[in-house]
C-alpha positions as CSV (number, residue, x, y, z in Angstrom):
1,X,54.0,38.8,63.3
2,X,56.2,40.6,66.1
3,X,56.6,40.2,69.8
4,X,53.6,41.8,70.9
5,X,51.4,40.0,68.9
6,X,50.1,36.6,71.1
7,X,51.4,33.5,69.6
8,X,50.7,30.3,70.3
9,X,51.1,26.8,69.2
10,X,48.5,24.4,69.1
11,X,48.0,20.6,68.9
12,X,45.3,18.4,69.4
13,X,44.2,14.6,69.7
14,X,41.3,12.8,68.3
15,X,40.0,9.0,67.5
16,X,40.9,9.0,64.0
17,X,40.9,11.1,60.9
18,X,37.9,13.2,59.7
19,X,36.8,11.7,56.2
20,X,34.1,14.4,55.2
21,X,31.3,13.1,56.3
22,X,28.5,13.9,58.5
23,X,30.0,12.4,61.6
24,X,33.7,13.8,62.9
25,X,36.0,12.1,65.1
26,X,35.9,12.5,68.9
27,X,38.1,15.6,70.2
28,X,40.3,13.7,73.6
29,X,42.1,16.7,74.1
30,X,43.4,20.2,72.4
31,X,46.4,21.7,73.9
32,X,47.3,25.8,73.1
33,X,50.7,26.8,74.2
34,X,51.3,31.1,74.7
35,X,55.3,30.8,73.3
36,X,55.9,33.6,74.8
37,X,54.6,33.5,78.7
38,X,54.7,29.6,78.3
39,X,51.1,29.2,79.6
40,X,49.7,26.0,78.4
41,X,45.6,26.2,78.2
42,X,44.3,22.2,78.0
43,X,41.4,21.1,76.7
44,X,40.8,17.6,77.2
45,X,38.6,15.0,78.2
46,X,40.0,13.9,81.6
47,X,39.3,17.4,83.1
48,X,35.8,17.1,82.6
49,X,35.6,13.2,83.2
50,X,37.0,13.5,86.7
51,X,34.2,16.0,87.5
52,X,32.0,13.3,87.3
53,X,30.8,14.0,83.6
54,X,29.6,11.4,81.0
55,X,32.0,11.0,78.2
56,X,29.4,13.0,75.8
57,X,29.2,15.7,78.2
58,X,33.0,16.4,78.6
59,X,33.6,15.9,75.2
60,X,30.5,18.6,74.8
61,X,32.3,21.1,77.7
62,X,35.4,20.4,75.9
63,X,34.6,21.7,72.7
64,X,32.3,24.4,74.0
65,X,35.2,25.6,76.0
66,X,38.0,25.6,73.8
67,X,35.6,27.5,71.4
68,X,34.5,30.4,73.6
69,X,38.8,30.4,74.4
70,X,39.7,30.3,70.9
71,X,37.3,32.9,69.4
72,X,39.0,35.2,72.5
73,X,42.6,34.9,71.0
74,X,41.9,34.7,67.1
75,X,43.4,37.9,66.2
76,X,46.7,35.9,67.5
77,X,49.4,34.0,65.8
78,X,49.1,30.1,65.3
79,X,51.7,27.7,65.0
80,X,50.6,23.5,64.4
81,X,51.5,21.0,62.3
82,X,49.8,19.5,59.5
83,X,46.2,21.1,61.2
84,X,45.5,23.1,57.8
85,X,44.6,19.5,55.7
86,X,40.7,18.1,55.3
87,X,41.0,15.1,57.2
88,X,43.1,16.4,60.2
89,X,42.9,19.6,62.0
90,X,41.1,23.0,62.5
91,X,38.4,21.4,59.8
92,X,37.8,18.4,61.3
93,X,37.7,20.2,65.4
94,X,34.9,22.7,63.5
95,X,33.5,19.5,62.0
96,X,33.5,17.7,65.4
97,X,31.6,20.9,66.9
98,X,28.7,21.1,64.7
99,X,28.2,17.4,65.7
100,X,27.3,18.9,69.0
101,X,25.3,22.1,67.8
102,X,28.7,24.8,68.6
103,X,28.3,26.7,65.3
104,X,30.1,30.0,66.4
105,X,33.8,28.5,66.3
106,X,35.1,31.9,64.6
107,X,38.2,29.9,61.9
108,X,37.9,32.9,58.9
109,X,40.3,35.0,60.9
110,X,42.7,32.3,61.3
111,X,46.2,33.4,60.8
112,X,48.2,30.3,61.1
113,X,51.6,28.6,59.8
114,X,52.0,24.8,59.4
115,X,55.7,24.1,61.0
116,X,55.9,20.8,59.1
117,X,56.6,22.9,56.2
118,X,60.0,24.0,57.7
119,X,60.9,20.1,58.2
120,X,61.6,17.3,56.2
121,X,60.9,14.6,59.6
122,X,57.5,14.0,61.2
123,X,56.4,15.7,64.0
124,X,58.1,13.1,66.3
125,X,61.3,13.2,64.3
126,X,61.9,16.2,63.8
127,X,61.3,17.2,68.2
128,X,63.8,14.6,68.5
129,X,66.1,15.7,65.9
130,X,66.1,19.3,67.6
131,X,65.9,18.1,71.2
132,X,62.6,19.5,71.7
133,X,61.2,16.6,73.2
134,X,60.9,17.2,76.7
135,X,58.7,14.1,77.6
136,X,57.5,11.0,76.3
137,X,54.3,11.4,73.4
138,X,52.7,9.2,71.3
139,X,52.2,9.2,67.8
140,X,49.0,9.9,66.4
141,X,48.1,6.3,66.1
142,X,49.0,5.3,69.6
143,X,46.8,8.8,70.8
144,X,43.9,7.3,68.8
145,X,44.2,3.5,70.9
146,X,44.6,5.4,73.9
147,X,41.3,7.2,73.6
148,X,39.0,4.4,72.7
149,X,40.8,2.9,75.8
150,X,40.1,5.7,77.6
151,X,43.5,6.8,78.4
152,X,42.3,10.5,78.6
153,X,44.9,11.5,81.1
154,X,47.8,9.7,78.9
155,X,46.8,11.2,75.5
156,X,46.7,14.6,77.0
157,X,49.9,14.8,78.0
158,X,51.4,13.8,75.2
159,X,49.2,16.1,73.3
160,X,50.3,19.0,75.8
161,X,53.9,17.7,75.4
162,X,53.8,18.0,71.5
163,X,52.7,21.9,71.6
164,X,55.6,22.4,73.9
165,X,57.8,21.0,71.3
166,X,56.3,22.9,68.4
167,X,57.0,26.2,71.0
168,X,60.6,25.0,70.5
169,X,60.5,24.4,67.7
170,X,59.3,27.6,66.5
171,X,61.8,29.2,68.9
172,X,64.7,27.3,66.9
173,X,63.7,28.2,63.5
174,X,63.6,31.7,64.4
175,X,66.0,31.9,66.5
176,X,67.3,35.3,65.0
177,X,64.2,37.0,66.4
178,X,64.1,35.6,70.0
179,X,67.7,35.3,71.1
180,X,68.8,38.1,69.8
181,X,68.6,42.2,71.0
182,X,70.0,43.3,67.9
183,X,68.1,46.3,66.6
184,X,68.6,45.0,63.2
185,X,66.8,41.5,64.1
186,X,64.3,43.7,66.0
187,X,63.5,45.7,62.8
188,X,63.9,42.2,60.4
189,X,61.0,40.8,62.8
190,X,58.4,43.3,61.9
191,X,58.4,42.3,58.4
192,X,57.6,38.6,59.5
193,X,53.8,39.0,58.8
194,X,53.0,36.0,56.6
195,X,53.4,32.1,57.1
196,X,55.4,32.9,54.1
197,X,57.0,35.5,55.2
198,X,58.4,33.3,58.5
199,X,59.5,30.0,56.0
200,X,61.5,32.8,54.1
201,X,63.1,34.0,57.0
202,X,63.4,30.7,58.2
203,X,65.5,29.6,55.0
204,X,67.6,33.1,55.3
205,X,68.9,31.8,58.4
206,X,69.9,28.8,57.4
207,X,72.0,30.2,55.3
208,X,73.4,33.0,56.9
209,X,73.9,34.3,60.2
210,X,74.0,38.1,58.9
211,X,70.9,39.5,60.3
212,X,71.9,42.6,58.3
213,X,71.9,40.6,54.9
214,X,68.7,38.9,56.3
215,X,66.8,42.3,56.6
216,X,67.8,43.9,53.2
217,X,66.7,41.0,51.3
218,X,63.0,40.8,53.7
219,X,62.7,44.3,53.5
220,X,62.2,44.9,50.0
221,X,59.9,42.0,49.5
222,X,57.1,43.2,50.5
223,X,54.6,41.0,49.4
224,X,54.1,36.9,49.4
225,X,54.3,36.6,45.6
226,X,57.9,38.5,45.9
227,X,59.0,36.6,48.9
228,X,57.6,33.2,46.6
229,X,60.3,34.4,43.5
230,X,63.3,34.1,46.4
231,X,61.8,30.8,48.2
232,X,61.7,29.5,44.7
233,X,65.5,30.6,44.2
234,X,66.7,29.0,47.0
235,X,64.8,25.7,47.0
236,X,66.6,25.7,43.0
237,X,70.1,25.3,44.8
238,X,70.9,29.1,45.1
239,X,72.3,29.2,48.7
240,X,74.8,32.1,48.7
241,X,73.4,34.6,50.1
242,X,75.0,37.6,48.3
243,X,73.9,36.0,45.2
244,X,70.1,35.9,46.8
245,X,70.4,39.8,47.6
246,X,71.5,40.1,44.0
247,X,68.6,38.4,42.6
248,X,66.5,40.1,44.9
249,X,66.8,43.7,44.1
250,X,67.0,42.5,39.9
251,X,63.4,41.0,40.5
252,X,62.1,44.1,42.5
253,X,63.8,46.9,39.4
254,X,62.0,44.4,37.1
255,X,58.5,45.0,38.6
């Protein structure tokens, strides 16, 4: 991942969770959020609705549109949370698309990174915790009442409020990469390819604030299972960082 690579971060609401089965749950809206030119691209039911279109048919436009969008961008950099499990997320939106014949939603080049993993709150929780949330939303629950009350418009902004958040979220947990200029952090971020190698980096900063430490220890881990060994290391209890370069270069003179 670097700075030239498009990333976004992407939510989306529905009428319930997708159990396997033949039949997926309706799609009300799905919100994708370009972190870096803040452009928010919308999906959602209401759009279509209030060009006079049957509830099948703009759920039908919906999909078809965020498809031909999405297969545009998917060489780019996703953010979500929780949208990489079987009952919720990018399964259950392909899932809800071959309900309605869209077979070409293009998913096997996904390169994505589920933010939950950097939290220990819920989605809801943790905006709060970090002052990311900018306006009211819902939680998934109350998004799921307010579609089969048709709500459209209400859903969707929460849904479109919730990938703001996750922006800022992102923003904050790698916040050595976008606030600062520091050729150091410049070169650090070009080793970021990986959702592992971002909750790694993530974790580094919460420990330190040496961007210099940061990029010795990410530079010589090259690969997920060596950035795994130091995840593992710190997750144990080690948190001092010269202790973490230490174990570092013994586990790469071992290989």
């Amino acid at each position: 991942m670097n700075k030239k690579q498009n990333i976004y971060s992407i939510h989306y609401s529905c009428s319930g969770f997708y159990n396997g089965g033949a039949l997926a749950p309706s799609i009300c809206c799905i919100a994708v959020y370009n972190i870096k030119t803040e452009e928010m691209h919308s999906f959602s039911l209401d759009n279509y609705i209030k060009q006079g279109k049957s509830l099948m048919d703009a759920e039908r436009l919906l999909l078809t549109d965020f498809t031909e969008f999405f297969n545009k961008i998917n060489d780019s950099f996703f953010i979500h949370w929780l949208m990489d499990g079987a009952t919720y997320g990018f399964k259950a939106i392909w899932a809800r698309c071959s309900n309605f014949g869209i077979d070409n939603l293009e998913l096997n080049k996904l390169i994505d990174f589920n933010l939950a993993n950097c939290s220990d709150f819920n989605l809801i929780d943790s905006l709060e915790e970090n002052n990311c949330k900018k306006v009211t939303v819902l939680h998934g629950k109350n998004e799921a009442i307010g579609f089969n009350n048709q709500n459209f418009k209400i859903v969707a902004l929460s849904t479109e409020a919730k990938a703001i958040g996750l922006a800022e979220l992102f923003k904050k947990y790698t916040k050595g990469t976008w606030c600062c200029n520091v050729e150091t952090a410049e070169q650090t971020e070009k080793l970021i390819n990986t959702p592992m190698g971002i909750k790694l980096y993530k974790m580094l900063c919460d420990i330190t604030n040496s961007q210099e430490k940061i990029h010795e220890i990410m530079q010589v881990l090259k690969t997920d299972e060596d950035r795994e060994f130091i995840i593992k290391a710190i997750e144990d209890g080690k948190t001092n960082i010269n202790l973490l370069e230490f174990l570092t270069l013994e586990y790469i003179n071992s290989q």
